[in-house]
C-alpha positions in Angstrom: 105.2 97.1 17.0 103.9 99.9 14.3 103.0 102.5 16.1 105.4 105.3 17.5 103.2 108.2 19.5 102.8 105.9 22.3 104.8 103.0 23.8 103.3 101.4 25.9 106.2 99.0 27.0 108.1 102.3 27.8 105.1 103.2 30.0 104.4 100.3 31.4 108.5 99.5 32.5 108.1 103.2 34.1 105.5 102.2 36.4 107.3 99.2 37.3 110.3 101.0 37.7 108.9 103.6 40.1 107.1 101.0 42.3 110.2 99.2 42.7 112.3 102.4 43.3 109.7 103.1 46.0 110.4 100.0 47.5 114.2 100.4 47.6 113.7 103.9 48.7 111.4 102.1 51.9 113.9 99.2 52.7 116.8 102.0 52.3 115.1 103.9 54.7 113.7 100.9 57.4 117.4 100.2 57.4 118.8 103.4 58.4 116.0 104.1 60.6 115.9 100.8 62.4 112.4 101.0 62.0 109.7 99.2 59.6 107.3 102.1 60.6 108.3 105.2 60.2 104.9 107.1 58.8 101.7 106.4 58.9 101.6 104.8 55.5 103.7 102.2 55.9 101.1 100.2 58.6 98.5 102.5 60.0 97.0 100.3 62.3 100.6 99.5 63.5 101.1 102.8 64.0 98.1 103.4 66.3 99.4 100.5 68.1 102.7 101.3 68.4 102.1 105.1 69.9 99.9 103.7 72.4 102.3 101.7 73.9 104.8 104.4 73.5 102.7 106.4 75.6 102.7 103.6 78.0 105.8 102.9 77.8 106.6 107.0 78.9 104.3 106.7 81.7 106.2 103.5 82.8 109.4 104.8 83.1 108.2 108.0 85.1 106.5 105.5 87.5 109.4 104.0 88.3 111.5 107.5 88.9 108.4 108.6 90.9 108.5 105.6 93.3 112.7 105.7 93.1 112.5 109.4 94.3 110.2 108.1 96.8 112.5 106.1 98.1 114.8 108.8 98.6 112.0 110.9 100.8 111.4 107.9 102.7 115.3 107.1 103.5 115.6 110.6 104.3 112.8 110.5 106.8 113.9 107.3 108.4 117.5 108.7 109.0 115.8 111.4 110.8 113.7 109.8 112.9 116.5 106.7 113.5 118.6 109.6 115.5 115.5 110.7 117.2 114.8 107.1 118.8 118.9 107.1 119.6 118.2 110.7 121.9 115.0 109.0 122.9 117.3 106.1 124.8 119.5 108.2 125.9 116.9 110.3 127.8 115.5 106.4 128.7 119.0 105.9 130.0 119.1 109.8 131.9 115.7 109.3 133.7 116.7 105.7 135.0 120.0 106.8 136.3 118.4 109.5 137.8 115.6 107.0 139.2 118.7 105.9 141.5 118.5 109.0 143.6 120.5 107.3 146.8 123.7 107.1 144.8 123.4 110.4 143.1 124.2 113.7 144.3 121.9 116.7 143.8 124.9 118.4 141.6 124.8 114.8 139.1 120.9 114.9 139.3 120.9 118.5 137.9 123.1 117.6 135.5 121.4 114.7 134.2 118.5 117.1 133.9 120.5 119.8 132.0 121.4 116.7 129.2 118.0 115.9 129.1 116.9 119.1 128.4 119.4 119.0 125.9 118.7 116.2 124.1 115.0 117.6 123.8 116.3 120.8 122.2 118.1 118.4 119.7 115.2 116.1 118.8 113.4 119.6 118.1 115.9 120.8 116.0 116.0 117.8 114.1 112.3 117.6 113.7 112.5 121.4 112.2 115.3 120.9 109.8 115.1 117.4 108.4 114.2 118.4 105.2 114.7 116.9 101.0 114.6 118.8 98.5 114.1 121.9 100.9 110.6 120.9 101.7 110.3 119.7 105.4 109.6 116.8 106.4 108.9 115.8 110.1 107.5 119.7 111.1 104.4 118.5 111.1 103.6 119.6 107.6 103.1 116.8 106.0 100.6 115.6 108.4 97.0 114.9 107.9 94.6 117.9 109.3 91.4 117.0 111.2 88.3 118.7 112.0 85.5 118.1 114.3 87.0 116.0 116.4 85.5 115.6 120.0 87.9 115.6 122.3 85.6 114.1 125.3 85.3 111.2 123.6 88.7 111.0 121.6 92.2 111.3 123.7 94.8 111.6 120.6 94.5 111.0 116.7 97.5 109.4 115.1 97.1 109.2 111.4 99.4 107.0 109.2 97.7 107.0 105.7 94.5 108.2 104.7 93.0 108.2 101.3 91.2 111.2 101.2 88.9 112.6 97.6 91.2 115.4 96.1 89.5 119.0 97.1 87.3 116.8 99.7 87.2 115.7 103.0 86.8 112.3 104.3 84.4 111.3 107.7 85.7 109.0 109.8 83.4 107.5 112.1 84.0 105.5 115.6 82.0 103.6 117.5 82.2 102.0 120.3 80.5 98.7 120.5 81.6 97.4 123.3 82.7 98.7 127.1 86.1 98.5 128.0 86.7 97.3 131.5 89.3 97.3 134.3 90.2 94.1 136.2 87.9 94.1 139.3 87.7 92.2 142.5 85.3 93.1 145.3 86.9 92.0 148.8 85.2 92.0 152.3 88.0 91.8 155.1 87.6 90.0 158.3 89.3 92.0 161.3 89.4 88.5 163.7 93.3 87.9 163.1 96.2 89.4 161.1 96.4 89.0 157.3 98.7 89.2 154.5 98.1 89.2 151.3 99.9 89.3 147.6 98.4 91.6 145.2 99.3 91.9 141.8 99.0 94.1 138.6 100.2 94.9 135.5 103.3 96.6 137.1 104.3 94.0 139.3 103.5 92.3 142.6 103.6 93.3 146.4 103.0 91.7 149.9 100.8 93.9 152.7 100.0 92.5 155.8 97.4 93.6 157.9 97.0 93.7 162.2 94.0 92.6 163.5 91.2 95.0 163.5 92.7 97.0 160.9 89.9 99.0 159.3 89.2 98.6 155.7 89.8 102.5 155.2 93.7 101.2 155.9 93.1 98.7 153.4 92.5 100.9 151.1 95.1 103.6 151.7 98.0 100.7 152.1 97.2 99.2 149.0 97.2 102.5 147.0 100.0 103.5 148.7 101.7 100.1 146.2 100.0 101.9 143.1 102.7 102.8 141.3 104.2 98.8 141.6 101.5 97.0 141.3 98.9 98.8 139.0 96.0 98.4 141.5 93.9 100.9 143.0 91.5 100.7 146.0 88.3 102.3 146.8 85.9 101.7 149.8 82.5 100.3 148.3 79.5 102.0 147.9 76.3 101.7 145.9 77.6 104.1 143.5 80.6 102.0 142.7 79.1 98.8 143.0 78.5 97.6 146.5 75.9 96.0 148.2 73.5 98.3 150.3 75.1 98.2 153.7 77.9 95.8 153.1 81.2 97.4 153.4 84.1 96.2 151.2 87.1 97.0 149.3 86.8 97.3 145.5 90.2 97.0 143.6 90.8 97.8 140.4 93.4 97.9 137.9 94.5 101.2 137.0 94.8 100.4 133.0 91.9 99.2 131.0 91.8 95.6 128.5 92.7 92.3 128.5 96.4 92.9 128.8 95.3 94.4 132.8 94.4 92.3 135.8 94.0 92.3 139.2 94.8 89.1 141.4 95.2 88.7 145.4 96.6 85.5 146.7 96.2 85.2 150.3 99.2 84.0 152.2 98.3 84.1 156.0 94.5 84.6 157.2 91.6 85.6 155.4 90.9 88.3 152.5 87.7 87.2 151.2 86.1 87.9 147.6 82.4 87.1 148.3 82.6 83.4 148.8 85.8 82.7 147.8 87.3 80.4 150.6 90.4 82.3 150.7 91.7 81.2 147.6 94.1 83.4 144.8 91.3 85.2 142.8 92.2 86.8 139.5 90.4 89.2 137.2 91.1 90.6 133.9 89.9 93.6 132.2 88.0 93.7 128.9 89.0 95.9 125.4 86.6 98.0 124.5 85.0 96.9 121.0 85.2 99.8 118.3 84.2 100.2 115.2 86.0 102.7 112.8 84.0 103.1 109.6 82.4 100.1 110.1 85.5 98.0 110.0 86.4 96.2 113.6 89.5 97.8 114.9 92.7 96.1 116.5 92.0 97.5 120.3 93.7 97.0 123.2 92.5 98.7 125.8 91.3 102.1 124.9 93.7 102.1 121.8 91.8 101.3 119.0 93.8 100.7 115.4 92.7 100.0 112.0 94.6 99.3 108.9 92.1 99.0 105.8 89.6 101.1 103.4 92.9 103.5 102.4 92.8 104.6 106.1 95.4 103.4 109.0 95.2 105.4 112.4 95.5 104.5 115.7 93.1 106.4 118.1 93.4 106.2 121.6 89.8 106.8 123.3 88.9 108.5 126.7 87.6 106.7 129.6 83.9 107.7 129.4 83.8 107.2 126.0 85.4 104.0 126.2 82.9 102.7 128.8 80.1 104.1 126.5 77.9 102.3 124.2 78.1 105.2 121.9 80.0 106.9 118.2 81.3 110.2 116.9 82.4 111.4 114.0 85.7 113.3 112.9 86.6 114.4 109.4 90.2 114.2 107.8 90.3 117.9 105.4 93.5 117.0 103.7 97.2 117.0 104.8 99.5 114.2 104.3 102.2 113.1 101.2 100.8 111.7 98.4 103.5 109.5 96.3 102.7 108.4 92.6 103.8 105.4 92.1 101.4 103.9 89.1 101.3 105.2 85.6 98.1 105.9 85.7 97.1 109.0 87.6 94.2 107.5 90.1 93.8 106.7 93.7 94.2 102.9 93.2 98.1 104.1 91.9 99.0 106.3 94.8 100.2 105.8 98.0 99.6 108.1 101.0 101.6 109.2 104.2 100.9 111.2 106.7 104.1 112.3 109.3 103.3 114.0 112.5 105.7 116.5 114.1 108.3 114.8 115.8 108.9 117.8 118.2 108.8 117.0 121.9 105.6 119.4 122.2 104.1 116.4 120.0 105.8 112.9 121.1 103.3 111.4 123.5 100.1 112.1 123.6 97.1 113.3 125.9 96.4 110.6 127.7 100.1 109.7 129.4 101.6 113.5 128.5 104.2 115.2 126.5 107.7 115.0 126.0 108.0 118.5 126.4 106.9 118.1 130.1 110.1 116.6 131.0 111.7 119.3 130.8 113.1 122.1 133.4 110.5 124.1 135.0 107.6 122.2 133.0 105.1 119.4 134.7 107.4 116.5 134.4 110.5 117.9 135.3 112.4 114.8 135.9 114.7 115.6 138.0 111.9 116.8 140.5 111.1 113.2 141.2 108.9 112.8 138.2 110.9 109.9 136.9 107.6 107.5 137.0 105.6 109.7 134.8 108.7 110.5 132.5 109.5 106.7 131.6 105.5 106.2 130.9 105.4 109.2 128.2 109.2 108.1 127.0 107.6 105.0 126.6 104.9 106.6 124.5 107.1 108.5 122.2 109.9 105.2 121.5 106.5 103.5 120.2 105.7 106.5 118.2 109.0 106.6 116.4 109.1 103.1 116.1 105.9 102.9 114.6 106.9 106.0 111.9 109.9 104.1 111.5 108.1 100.3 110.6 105.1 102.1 108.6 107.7 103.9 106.1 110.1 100.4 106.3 107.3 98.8 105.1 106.3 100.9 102.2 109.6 100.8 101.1 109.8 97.2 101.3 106.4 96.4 100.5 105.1 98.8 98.6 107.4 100.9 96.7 110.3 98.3 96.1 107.3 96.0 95.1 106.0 98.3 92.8 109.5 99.1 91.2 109.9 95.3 90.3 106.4 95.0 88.5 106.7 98.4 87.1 110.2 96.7 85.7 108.3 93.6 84.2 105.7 95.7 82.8 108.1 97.7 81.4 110.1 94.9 79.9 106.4 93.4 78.2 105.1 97.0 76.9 108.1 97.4 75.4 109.2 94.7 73.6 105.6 94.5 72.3 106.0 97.6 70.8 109.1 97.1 69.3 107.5 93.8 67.6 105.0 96.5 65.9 107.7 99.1 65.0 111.2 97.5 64.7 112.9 96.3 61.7 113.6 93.1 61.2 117.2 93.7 59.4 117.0 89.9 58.2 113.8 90.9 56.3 114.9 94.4 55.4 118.1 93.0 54.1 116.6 90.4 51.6 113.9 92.6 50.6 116.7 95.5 49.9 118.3 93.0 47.8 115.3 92.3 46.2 114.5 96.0 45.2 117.9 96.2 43.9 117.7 93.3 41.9 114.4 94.2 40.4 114.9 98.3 39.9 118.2 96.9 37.9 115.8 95.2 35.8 113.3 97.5 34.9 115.7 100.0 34.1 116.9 97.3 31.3 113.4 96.5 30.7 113.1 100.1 29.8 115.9 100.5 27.6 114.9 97.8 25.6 111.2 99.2 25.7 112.3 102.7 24.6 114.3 101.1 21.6 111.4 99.6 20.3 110.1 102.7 18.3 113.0 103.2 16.3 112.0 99.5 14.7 109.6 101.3 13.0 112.2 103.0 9.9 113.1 99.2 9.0 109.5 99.9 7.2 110.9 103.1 5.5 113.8 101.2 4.0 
């Protein structure tokens, strides 16, 4: 080499010397880090990749404390209502013991009342305090509000869960396709001799016997008079009600309506005749009404209609002259209700809703049967006014309310939140190891390459020693 104002080995070993310091400087770096990307340059397309499913990975995690902290609200809520359905058996227990009214003084009846109207004042306090994270929970406040809602056609509205359009309202419409029907037996009695009879019900089952030449207006009164055991009414027939022009007969009917009522008369001695019936045990059942809630068919018995699809389950308990009605009406839910995030995307398809009623005794029961409240001293029901009939049938209600609140939120928690937990877990679990095959170092790599980069900066730097010696070559010509 004869020339000295530029050496290009010099410059060419301090390009190879900075690349390779670079690389050093990268694997030093990925190994302190942990990470093979750590800017954009050093994989831009892994990069994009890698924050995506960071930001997946974010919304992930907060999906599963979202649905953990719903857990917590729905525990919380359970424990409630759990010592509400214990008070509720206890006032079961009260109102049968005071059913027993031969054995009981007046001074143990009163008492009995004064518990019961204890144990309401309790189930209203705990439906006013139970509370988490001081926001109320079974006050009502977290129920779903209605509007428009015909009350000649619609006894009581219980909503569950309702997916309703955020800063909307949803219309719910029911219609009854249909008629619900009592059982029904028509019966024409023949005053020649004496007769007895078995009639039964949904309630139970009673003898009546009847002289001869007892008038059918007895009939009627004797078998009313069994009512409350048998759950069968009587009326005298008339056009009106479905007799034949001057035929005069006794039309029974079970006081419920559906499938699950009946009427059935078994004669025992002489002869209670349905039209044409020979005197033998005739039986008839009632029908459920058919409904339709937004066009999907509801579970009915009865006149209790419920349906469990489209984001919307309610039970709805219908009147009688709607029930009997080929007819619809329309109600709109306005908002109300809890809604739970349980997805990490923020859309309906990712949220769960719940809707809590009050659990105060002013709300346990319903329209049709009556209020808890009324069981109280100096109200409707007061049980120990010999009420105690009309007391089991709305403490009936109100154990089937709680234990329907109770089931629904069991089953969101088992089904539905737990659930979700799991797959948000194995989700989780993919995302993230995904991403870390994008943006972790592989310290097996990292290591070699380091050792590489050392090897070959070590190198270069000799390279260039040699390089920038080679000038000085040049005075063996000056010699």
């Amino acid at each position: 080499m004869s020339r000295i104002n530029t050496n290009v080995p010099a410059l060419q070993a301090i390009g190879r010397l900075r690349v390779n310091q670079g690389d050093l400087t990268s694997r030093l770096e990925r190994l302190s880090t942990g990470l093979r990307i750590n800017r954009g340059k050093d994989d831009p397309a892994g990069l994009i990749a890698s924050e995506t499913l960071r930001n997946e990975i974010g919304a992930i995690r907060q999906a599963i404390e979202n649905s953990e902290r719903a857990i917590n609200v729905v525990s919380t809520a359970e424990g409630a209502l759990n010592e509400v359905s214990t008070l509720l058996q206890q006032v079961q227990g009260l109102v049968v013991e005071i059913a027993n009214r031969g054995a009981l003084t007046d001074e143990e009846i009163n008492a009995n009342q004064l518990e019961i109207d204890s144990i309401l004042s309790s189930i209203d306090r705990i439906a006013n305090t139970a509370s988490f994270g001081g926001s109320k929970l079974l006050d009502g406040s977290r129920a779903y509000t209605t509007a428009s809602a015909d009350s000649d056609a619609l006894a009581h509205i219980s909503l569950y869960s309702a997916r309703v359009p955020e800063g909307s309202s949803r219309s719910i419409a029911v219609e009854v396709t249909q008629s619900a029907e009592r059982g029904t037996l028509a019966f024409i009695g023949r005053a020649t001799s004496a007769v007895t009879v078995e009639i039964g019900g949904i309630d139970g089952t009673d003898t009546i016997s009847f002289a001869s030449g007892t008038s059918l207006a007895s009939v009627v009164t004797s078998i009313n008079d069994l009512k409350a055991v048998t759950g069968v009414s009587a009326v005298l027939s008339s056009p009106a009600n479905g007799g034949a022009p001057g035929v005069s007969a006794v039309i029974l009917t079970s006081v419920d309506f559906g499938s699950d009522a009946f009427v059935r008369v078994k004669p025992i001695t002489g002869n209670f005749i349905n039209y044409g019936n020979n005197g033998q045990t005739q039986i008839d059942r009632g029908v459920d009404a058919g409904v339709l809630i937004n066009g999907q068919v509801a579970s009915v018995a009865g006149l209790r209609a419920d349906v469990r699809a489209n984001g919307l389950d309610a039970r709805i308990y219908l009147t009688e002259a709607f029930g009997q009605a080929l007819s619809s009406t329309t109600f709109s839910i306005t908002g109300g209700g809890s809604t739970f995030q349980l997805g990490p995307q923020v859309n309906p398809a990712a949220q769960v809703s719940l809707g809590l009623d009050s659990v105060s005794t002013s709300n346990l029961g319903n329209g049709v049967v009556g209020f808890l409240r009324t069981l109280a001293s100096g109200n409707t029901n007061q049980v120990s006014n010999d009420n105690t009939n009309a007391a089991q049938e709305i403490l009936a209600e109100a154990i089937n309310q709680i234990a329907v609140y109770r089931g629904r939120l069991g089953s969101m928690q088992r089904n539905t939140i737990e659930t979700n937990i799991a797959s948000q877990g194995v989700a989780l679990e993919n995302v993230t190891a995904s991403e870390s095959a994008i943006r972790d170092a592989d310290y097996a790599t990292e290591v070699a390459a380091l050792t590489r980069s050392q090897i070959l900066s070590q190198a270069t730097q000799s390279n260039l020693q040699l390089a920038v010696q080679l000038p000085s070559q040049v005075l063996s010509l000056l010699q």
